[in-house]
N, C-alpha and C positions, 0 to 999 in steps of 0.2 A: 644260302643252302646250309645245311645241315653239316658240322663239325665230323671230324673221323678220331676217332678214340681208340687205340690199340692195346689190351689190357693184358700185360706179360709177367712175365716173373725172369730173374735174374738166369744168366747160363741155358735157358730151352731154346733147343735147336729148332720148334716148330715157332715161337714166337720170333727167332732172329730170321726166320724164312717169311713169316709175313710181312713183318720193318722191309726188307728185302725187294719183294714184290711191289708192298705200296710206292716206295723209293722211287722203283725201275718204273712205274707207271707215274711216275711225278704226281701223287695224290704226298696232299703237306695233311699229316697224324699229329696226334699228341702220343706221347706213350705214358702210361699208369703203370708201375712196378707196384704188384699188389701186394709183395711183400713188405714195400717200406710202406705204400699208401694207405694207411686205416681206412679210409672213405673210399677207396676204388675197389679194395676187397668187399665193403658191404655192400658198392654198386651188384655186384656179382652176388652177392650171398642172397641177396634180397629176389633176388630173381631166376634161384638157385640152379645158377652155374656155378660146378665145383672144379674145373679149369683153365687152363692157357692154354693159347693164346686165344682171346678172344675182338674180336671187331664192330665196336659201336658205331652206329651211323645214327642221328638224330635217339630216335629212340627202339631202332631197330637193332640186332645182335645176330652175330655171326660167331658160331662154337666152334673153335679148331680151326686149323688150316684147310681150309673149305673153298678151292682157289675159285669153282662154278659159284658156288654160293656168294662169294664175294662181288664175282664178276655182275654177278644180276645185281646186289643189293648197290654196288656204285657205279652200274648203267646208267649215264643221264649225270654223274654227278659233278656239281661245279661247285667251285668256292665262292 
């Protein structure tokens, strides 16, 4: 199945609420701090999203703290 990718930036209270969520729901993330990551920012730039936190799934994206949005895009999902 498809990887889960959580793309944050340092100190946001909506990116340390989605860490949070995935955690409590035992979903295993990577996280991208697109301040230090040159390449996880142009993940974003390229597909212009201009914030955090944001939530990759395969090659699907979830903008913001979208807790329904999320819940649909990782319905079904297994490692």
């Amino acid at each position: 199945m498809s990887s889960i990718t959580v793309y944050s930036t340092a100190l946001s209270a909506p990116c340390e609420q989605m860490k949070a969520w995935l955690t409590h729901h035992e979903y295993p993330f990577t996280v991208r701090d697109v301040m230090m990551d040159e390449e996880a920012g142009e993940v974003l730039e390229s597909r212009n999203i201009r914030s955090t936190p944001v939530l990759q799934v395969g090659d699907q994206f979830v903008v913001g703290l979208d807790l329904m949005a999320m819940e649909q895009l990782l319905d079904g999902w297994s490692a």
